[in-house]
TIRO-594076 format. One record per residue: y, z, x of N, C-alpha, C in turn. Coordinates in Angstrom, 3 decimals. Atoms other than C-alpha are relative to their C-alpha. Layout:
N
MARLUM     n_c2     n_c3     n_c1    ca_c2    ca_c3    ca_c1     c_c2     c_c3     c_c1
MARLUM        Y        Z        X        Y        Z        X        Y        Z        X
...
This chain:
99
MARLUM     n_c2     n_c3     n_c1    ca_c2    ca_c3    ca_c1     c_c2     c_c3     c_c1
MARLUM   -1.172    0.000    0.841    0.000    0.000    0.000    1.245    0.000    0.893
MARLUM   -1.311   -0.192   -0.669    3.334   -0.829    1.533    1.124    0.451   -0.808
MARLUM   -1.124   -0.838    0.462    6.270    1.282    0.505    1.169   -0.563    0.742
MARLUM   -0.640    0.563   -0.639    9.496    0.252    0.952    1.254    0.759   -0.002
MARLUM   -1.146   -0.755    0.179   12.510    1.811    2.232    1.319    0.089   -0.402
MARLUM   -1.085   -0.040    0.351   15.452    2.420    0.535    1.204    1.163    1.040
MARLUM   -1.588   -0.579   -1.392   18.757    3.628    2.622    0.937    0.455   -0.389
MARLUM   -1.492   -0.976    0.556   21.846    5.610    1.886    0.921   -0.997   -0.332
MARLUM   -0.568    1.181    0.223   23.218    2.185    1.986   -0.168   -0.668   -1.404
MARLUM    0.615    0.778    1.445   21.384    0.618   -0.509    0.188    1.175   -1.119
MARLUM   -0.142   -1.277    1.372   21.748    4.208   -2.718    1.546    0.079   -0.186
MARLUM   -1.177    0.216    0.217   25.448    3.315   -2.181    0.934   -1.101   -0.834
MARLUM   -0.183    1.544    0.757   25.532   -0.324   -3.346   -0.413    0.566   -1.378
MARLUM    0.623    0.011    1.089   23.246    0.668   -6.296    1.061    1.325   -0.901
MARLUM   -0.985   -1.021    0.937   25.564    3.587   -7.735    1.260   -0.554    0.246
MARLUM   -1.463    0.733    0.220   28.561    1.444   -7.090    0.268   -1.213   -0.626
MARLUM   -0.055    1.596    1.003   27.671   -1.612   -8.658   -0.604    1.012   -1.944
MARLUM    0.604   -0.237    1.233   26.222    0.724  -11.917    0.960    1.071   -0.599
MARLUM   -0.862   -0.899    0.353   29.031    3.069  -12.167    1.564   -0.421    0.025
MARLUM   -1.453    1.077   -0.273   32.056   -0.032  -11.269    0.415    1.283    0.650
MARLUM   -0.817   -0.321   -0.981   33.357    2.186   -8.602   -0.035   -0.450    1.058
MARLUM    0.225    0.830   -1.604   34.074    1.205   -5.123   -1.049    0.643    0.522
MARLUM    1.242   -0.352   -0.937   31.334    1.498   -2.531    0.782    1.216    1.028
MARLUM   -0.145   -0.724   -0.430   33.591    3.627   -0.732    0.828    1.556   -1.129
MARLUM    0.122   -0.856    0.799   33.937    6.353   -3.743   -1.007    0.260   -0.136
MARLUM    1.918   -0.649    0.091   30.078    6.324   -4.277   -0.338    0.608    1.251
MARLUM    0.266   -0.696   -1.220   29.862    7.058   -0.551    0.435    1.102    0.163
MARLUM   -0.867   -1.537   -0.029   32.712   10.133   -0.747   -1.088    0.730   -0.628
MARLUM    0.986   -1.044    0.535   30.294   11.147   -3.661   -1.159    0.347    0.486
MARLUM    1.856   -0.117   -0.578   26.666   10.420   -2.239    0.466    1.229    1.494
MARLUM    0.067   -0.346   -1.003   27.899   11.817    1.217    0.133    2.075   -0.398
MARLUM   -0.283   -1.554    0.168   29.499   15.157   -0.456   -0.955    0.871   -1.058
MARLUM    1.346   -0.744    0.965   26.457   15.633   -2.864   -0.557    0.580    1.036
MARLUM    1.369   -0.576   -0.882   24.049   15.701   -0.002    0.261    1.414    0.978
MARLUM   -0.396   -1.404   -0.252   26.547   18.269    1.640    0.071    1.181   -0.102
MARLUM    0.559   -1.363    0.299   26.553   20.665   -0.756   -1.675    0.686   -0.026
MARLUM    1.161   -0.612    0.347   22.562   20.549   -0.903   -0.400    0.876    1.368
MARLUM    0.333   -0.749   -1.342   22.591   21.098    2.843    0.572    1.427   -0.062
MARLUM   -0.876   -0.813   -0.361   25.199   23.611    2.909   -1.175    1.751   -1.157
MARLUM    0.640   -1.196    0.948   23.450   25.851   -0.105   -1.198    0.227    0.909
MARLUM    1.167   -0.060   -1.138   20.042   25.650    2.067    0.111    0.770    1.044
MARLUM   -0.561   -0.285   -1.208   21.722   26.561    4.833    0.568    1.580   -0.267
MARLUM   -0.331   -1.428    0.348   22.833   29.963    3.119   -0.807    0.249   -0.868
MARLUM    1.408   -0.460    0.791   19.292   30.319    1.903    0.117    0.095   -1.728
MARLUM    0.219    0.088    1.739   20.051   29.475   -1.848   -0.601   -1.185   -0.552
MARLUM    0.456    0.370    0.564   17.834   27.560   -3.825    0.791   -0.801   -0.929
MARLUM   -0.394    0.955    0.302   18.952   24.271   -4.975   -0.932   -0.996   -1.379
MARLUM    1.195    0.630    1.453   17.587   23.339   -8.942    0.570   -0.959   -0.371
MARLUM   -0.931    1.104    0.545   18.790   19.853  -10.160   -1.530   -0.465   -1.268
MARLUM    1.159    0.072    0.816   16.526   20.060  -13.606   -0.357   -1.184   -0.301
MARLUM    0.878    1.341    0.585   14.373   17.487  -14.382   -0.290   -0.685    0.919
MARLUM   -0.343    0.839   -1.068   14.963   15.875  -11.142   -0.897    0.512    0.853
MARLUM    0.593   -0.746   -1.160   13.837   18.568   -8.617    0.383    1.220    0.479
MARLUM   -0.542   -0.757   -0.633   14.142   21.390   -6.499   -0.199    0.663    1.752
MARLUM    0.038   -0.583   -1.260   15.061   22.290   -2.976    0.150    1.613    0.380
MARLUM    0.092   -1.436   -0.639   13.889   25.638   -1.563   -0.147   -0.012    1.587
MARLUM   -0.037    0.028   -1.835   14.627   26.946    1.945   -1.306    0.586    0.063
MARLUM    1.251   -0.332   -0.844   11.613   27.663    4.137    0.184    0.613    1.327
MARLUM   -0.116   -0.599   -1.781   11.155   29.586    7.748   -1.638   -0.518    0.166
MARLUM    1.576    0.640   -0.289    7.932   27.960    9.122    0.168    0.929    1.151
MARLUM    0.471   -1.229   -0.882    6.171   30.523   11.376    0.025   -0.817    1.595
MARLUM   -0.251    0.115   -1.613    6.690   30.561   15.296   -1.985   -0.095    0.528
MARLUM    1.048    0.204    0.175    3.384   29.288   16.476   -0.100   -0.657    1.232
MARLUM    0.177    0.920   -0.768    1.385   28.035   19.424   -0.964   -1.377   -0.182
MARLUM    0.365    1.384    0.406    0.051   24.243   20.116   -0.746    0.072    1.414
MARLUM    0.439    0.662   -0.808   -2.532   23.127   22.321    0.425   -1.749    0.068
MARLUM   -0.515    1.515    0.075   -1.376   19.962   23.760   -1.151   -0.711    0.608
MARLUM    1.428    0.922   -0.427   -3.733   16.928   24.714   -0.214    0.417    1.865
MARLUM   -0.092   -0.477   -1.028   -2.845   18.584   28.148   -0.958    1.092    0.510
MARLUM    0.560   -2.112   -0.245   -4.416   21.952   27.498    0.709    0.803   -0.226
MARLUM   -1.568   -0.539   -0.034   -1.158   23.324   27.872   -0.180    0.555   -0.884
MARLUM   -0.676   -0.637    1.173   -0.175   26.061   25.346    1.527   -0.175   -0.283
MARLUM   -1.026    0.669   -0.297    3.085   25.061   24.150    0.488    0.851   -1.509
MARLUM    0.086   -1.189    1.305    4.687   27.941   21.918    1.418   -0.963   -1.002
MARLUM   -0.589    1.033    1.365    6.468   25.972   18.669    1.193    1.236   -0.433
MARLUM   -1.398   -1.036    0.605   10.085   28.783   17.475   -0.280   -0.407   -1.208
MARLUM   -0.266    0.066    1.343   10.179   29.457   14.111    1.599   -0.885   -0.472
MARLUM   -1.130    0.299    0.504   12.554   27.557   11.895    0.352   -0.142   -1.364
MARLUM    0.300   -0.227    1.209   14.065   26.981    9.010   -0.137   -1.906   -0.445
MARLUM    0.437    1.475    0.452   12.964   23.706    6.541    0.490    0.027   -1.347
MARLUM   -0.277   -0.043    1.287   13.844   22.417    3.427   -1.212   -0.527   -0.915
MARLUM    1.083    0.089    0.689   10.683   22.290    0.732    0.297   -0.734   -1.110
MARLUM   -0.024    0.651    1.530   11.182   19.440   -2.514   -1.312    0.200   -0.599
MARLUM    1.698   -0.177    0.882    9.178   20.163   -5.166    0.502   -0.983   -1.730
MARLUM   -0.035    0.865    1.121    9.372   17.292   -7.769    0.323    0.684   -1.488
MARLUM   -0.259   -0.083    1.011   10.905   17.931  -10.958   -1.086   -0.857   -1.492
MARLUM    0.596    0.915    1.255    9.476   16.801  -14.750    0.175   -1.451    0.209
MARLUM   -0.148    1.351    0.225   11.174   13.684  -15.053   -0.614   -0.699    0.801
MARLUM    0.182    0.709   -1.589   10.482   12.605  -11.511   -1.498   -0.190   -0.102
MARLUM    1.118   -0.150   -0.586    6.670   13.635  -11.683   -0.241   -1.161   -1.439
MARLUM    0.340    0.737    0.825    6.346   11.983  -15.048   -0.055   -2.382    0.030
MARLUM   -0.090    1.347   -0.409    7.797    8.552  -13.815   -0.970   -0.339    1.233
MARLUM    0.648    0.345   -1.120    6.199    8.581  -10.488   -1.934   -0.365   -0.565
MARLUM    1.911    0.259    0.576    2.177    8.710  -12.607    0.725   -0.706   -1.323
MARLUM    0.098    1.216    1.652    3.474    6.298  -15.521   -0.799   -0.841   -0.211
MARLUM    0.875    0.779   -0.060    1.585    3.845  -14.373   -1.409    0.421    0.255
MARLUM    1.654   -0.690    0.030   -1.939    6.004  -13.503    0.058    0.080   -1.414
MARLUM    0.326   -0.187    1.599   -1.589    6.897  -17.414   -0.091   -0.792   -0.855
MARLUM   -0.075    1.164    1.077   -1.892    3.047  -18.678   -1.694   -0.081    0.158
């Protein structure tokens, strides 16, 4: 199955040609959406956009790695951001398994 990638670009064209604003207003918006999701994350609050999805912060555990070396190679904890698919989202994504 090849998947194909879509780009901040192309998510810029497509909300500016469907909303008649300029491409550089959809960008102010797209750029300062994704800001606040970082920024909330980033002060460990939980980010719900219903139906859609939700971003929760994560700390992934400090951990070691054998490398193809042998080497132990100790991994720092950090923090991550976790999506967890919303209704709408999960419903569209299996529309087609349910025909």
């Amino acid at each position: 199955m090849i998947i194909k990638r879509v780009t901040k670009n192309e998510l810029i064209k497509h909300v500016s040609q469907h909303t008649y604003v300029s491409q550089a207003v959809a960008r102010c918006v797209i750029n300062e959406f994704m800001a606040v999701i970082i920024e909330e994350l980033a002060r460990n609050h939980r980010v719900e956009l219903r139906r859609f999805g939700t971003f929760t912060p994560r700390t992934s555990q400090a951990r070691l790695i054998n490398t193809t070396t042998g080497k132990s190679v100790r991994i720092s904890a950090r923090k991550l951001a976790k999506f967890h698919d919303g209704s709408d989202m999960r419903r569209r994504l299996n529309q087609d398994r349910d025909r």
